[in-house]
Each structure stands twice: as structure tokens, then as C-alpha cells.
C-alpha positions in Angstrom: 80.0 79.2 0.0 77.1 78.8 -2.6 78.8 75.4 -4.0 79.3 74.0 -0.3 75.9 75.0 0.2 74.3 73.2 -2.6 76.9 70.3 -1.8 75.5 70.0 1.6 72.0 70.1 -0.1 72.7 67.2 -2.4 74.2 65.5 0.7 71.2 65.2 2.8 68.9 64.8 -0.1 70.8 61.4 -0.8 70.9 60.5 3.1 67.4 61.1 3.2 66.5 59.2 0.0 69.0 55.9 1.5 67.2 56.2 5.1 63.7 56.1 3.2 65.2 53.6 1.1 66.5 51.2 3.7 63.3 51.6 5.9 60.9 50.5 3.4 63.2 47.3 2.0 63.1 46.8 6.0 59.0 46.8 6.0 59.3 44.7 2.6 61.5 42.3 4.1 59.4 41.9 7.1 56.5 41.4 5.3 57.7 39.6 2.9 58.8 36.6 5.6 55.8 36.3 7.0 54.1 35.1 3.7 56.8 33.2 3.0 56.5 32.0 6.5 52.5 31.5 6.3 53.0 29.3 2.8 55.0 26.8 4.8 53.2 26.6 7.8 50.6 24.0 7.8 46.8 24.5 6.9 45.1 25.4 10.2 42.6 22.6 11.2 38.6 23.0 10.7 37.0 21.5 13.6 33.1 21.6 12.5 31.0 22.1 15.9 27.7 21.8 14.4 26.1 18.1 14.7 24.6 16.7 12.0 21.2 17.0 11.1 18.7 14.6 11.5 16.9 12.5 8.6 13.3 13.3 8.5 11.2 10.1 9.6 7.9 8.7 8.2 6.4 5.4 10.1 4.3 3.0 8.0 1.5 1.2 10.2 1.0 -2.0 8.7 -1.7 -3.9 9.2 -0.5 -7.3 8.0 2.4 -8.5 6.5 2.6 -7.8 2.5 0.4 -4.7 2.7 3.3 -2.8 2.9 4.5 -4.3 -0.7 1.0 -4.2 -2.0 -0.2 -0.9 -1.0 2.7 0.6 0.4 5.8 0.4 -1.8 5.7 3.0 -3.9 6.1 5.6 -1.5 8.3 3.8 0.6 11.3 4.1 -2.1 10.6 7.4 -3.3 10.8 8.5 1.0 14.3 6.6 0.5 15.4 8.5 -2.8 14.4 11.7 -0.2 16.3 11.0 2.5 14.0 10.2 4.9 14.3 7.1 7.7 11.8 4.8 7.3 10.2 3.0 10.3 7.6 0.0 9.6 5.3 -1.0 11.9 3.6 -4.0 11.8 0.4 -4.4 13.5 -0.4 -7.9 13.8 1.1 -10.9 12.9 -1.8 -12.3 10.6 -2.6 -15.6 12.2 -6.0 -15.7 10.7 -4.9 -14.9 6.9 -6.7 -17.2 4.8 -3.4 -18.6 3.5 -3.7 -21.3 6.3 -6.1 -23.2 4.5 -4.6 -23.2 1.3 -1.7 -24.8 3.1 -3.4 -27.1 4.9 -5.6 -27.8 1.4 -9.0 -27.1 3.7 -10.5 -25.3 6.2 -12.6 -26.6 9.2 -16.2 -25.9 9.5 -18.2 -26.4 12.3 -21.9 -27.7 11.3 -24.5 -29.1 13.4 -21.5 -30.1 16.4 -19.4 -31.9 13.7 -16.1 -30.6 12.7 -16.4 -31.0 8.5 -13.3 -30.1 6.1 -13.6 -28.0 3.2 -11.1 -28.5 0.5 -9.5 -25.5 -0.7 -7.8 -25.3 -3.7 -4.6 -23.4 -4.9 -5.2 -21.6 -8.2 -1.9 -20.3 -7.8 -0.3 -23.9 -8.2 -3.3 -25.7 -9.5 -3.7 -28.1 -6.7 -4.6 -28.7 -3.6 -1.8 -28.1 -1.0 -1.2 -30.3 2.4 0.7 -29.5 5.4 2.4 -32.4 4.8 4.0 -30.6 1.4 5.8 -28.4 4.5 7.0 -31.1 6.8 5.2 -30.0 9.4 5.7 -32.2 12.8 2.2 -32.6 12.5 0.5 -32.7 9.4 -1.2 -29.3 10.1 -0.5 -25.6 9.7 -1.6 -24.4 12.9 -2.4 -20.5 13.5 1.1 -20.4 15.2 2.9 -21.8 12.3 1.5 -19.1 10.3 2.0 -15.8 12.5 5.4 -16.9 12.8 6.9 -17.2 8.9 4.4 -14.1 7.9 6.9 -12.2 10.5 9.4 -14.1 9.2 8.3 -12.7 5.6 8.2 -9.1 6.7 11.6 -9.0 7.7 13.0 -10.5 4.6 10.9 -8.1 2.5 12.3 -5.0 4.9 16.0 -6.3 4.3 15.0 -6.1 0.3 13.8 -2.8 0.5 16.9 -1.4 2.3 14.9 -1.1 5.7 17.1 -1.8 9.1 16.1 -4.5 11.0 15.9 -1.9 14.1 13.4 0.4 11.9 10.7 -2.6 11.7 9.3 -3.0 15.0 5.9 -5.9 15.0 3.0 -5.9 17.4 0.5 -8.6 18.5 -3.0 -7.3 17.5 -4.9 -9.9 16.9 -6.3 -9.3 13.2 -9.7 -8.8 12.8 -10.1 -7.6 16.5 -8.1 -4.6 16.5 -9.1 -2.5 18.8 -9.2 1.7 19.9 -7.0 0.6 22.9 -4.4 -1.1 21.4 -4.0 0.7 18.2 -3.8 4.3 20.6 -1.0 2.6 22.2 1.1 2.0 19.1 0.2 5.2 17.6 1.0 7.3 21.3 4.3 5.4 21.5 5.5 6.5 17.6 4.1 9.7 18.4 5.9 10.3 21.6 9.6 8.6 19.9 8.9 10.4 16.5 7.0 13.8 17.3 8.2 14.9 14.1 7.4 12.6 11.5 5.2 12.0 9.1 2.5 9.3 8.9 1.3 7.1 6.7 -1.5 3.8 6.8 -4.3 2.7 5.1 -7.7 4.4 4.3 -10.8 4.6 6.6 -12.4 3.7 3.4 -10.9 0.1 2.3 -12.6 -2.8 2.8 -10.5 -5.1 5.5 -11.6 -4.3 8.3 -8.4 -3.8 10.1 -7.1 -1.6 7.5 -10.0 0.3 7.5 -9.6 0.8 11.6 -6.4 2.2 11.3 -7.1 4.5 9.1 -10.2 5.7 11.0 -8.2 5.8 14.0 -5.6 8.5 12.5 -8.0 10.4 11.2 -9.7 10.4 14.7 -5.7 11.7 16.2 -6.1 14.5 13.2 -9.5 15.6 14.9 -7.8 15.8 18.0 -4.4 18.1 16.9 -2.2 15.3 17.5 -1.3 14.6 14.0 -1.5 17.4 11.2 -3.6 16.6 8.2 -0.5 17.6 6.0 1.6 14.9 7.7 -0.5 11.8 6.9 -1.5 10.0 3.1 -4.0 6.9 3.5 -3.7 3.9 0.9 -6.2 2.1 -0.9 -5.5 -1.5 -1.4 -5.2 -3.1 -4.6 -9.0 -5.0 -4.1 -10.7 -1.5 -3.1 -9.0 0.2 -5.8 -9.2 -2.1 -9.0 -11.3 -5.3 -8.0 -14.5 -2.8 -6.6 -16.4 -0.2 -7.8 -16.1 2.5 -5.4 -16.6 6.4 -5.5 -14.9 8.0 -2.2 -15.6 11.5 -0.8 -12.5 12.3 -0.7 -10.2 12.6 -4.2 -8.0 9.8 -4.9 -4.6 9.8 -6.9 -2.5 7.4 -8.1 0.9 7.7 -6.6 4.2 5.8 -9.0 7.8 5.7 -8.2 9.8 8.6 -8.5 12.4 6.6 -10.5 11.5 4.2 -12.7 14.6 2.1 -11.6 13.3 1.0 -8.1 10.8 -1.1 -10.0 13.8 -3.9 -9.5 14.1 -3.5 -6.1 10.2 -3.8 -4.8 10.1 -6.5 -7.2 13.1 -8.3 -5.5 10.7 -7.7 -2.2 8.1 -8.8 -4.0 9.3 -12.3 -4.6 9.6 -12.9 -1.1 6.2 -13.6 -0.8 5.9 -15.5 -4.0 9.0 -17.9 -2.4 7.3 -21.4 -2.7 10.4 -23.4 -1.1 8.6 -25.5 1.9 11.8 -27.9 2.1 13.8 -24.4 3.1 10.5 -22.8 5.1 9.3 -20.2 2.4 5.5 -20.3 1.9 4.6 -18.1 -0.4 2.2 -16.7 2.5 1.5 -13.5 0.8 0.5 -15.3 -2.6 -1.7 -17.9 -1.3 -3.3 -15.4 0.8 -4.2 -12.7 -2.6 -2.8 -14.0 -5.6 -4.5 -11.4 -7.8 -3.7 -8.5 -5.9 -0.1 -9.5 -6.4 -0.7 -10.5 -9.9 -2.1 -7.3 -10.8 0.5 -5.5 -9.0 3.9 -6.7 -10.8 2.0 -5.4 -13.8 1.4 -1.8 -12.7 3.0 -0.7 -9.2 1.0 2.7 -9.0 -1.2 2.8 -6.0 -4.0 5.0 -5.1 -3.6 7.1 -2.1 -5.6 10.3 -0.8 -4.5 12.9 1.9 -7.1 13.9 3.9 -10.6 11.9 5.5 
């Protein structure tokens, strides 16, 4: 009885230790299928529900065609190297730059009734220009003729600097007349598009009138809360700030590319207003109109900006 007993014993133990056995090879097996089955099965598929977001915008307002180059550039490619979208705006199409009479080689003065021309010379070229150098229909380079290839400029020097052709949008104040009107119009409208950019034009303090007018007029919108202070900067021009004595009462700093390697690429834009081709329609517009300022500028592209009026 005692060895059928402990026969019996040993029986179950080894029944029990084969059902534990096969019930845990069972569980293995089970789970071992399903990561074999999971490494075959395909990648499941991200889908990314978030939308993109949006580049931060700053908008130039540009008095006149090449004071975006000369007072401007700087800036414009370091906004670039940060991501931002740039918008320029150009205010007026110039037709009153003095460039016009170095093209024509004189200007017309009115004295005592009689209509009496000036020559004017080129010191660019060292001569004196004539309309006729252009082809133009009519022997003169009317006010018309000018607006037209300064917009023509401004485009080509946006294309240089990497600028879409639907970021540079131009307007039709007449320069030297701007007015509180017209400039509140531009500036509501960029406002109203863009209520979250940043601003930039020239200073209240520089000596063209118009740039001078739009730089009063945005400090007028930062009196009234529509723009913060910390969203604008106000340029000097390249006369104001190194052909004048001037002391400010604000502080001014010189502001240079981030990266010395976009010196290339405002220089490319910088040509396009140096382009003397009149067979091909290229009048050097920005050149004849301030050949120092862009003289003095290929030789040290810093510009002096301040932040506040």
C-alpha cells in the first residue's frame, strides 16, 4: 500500500508538472505569433493633423525705388536667414527723382515766362547724357518714362534678393506730396492683412521728405496702440547718416548682415541699378539719381537704424 501510494504521488506530481508544462508553451506560443505576426505586418501610417505654422511677416514701406537696397538690405537678408516672409511695399513710383535730368542731360527752368535748360552733367559717366542715348520716341525722358523703369528696377532688384513677385506690392503716391491720407491707407490695409507682423521704414529724422513722413506717420500709429514700439526699427539713409552731421535724440546703431556671405547677393541687387544698357532699357536710375550713396555703400553695407521715436 505505501509503494502504490507514493506511486500514485509521483504520478500526479508528473501530470501536474506536464499540464503546467503544456499550458505555459500554449501562452508562449500564443504570444510568441503575435510578434512574429506584428514584425511582418506593415508600419502603421502617421497621418500629421496639425497644419503647418505660419512664417512670421515683416513689411518694408519703401519710399522710392533703391531705398530698399540702400537703407534697407541688411535687414532684409538677415529676416530671410530667420525665416520670416518678407513683403515690400513701395510707396511711390519716383517720377520726380532727379535722375530725369541726368538722362535728359538738363533740366527745365522756368525764368521770367521763358522755359531755359540747364545742362546737367553725369559724374558717374563723365558726360552729359541725352534722351536720345535711350531711343526714346521722342528725344525726351518724360516723368512717365521714368516711374515706369524705376518699377521696373524694383522688381528686378526683389527677384535678386529672393523676394516673390506677389510679396512686392507698389503704390502711386506721388513723391514729395505724400500725404496723412494716403500713407493711413497703405499702412491700415498691411495692418488689417498682416496683424501680426513686424514693421519696418525709414526715420522721422532723415532728410527726404517722404522718408521722413513715413516714419513720422508710424510713429504717430505707435502713439495710437496700433503698432507696438517693439515691432518697428526706422532707417537712416546713407546721406543722413554719413554725408550730415547729425546728433538724433534717439540712439542709433549700426545694423550688418548676419552672415557675411549675403554680401554677394545684395550686391547682385545692387547692380541692377548700376545697369547702364539703354539699347536693352536699363538706366542705371538708382545711380544717376545718388551715385555716392551707392558708392559708399558697396564699400561698407552696415546701416544705421534706431527702434524707437
Amino acid at each position: 500500500m505505501g509503494m502504490n501510494r507514493a506511486g500514485l504521488k509521483q504520478k500526479r506530481g508528473m501530470t501536474f508538472f506536464l499540464t503546467f508544462t503544456f499550458i505555459t508553451l500554449a501562452i508562449l506560443g500564443v504570444s510568441l505569433g503575435k510578434i512574429v505576426s506584428a514584425q511582418n505586418r506593415p508600419a502603421p501610417r502617421i497621418v500629421h493633423t496639425e497644419k503647418p505654422k505660419p512664417k512670421p511677416v515683416v513689411i518694408y514701406f519703401v519710399p522710392h525705388a533703391d531705398d530698399e537696397v540702400l537703407s534697407m538690405a541688411p535687414d532684409i537678408v538677415n529676416h530671410q536667414r530667420m525665416g520670416y516672409d518678407i513683403h515690400l511695399v513701395l510707396m511711390s513710383r519716383g517720377e520726380h527723382s532727379g535722375a530725369r535730368f541726368v538722362i535728359n542731360g538738363f533740366r527745365e527752368v522756368t525764368k521770367k515766362g521763358k522755359v531755359i535748360k540747364i545742362p546737367v552733367y553725369c559724374v558717374w559717366h563723365n558726360t552729359y547724357h541725352s534722351a536720345n542715348e535711350i531711343n526714346d520716341p521722342d528725344g525726351y525722358y518724360s516723368t512717365e518714362d521714368l516711374a515706369r523703369d524705376r518699377v521696373k528696377e524694383f522688381h528686378a532688384v526683389a527677384d535678386h534678393l529672393g523676394i516673390p513677385r506677389n510679396h512686392v506690392h507698389v503704390y502711386d503716391l506721388i513723391n514729395g506730396r505724400f500725404t496723412e491720407q494716403a500713407v493711413r491707407q497703405v499702412y491700415d490695409e498691411f495692418l488689417s492683412r498682416y496683424p501680426h507682423a513686424i514693421f519696418r521704414t525709414m526715420s522721422r529724422f532723415d532728410y527726404h521728405r517722404d522718408h521722413a513722413f513715413l516714419g513720422q506717420m508710424m510713429a504717430r500709429y505707435e502713439q495710437e496702440g496700433k503698432i507696438k514700439p517693439i515691432d518697428t526699427v526706422y532707417f537712416l539713409s546713407i546721406y543722413k547718416a554719413r554725408f550730415t552731421k547729425y546728433r538724433l535724440p534717439v540712439k542709433v546703431v549700426p545694423l550688418k548682415l548676419i552672415n557675411p556671405q549675403d554680401r554677394k547677393k545684395i550686391m547682385e541687387a545692387v547692380q541692377v541699378y548700376l545697369r547702364w544698357e539703354p539699347s536693352r532699357g536699363w538706366h542705371a536710375l538708382g545711380l544717376h539719381s545718388v551715385p555716392y550713396q551707392f558708392e559708399s555703400f558697396m564699400k561698407d553695407m552696415s546701416v544705421q537704424v534706431h527702434y524707437d521715436n
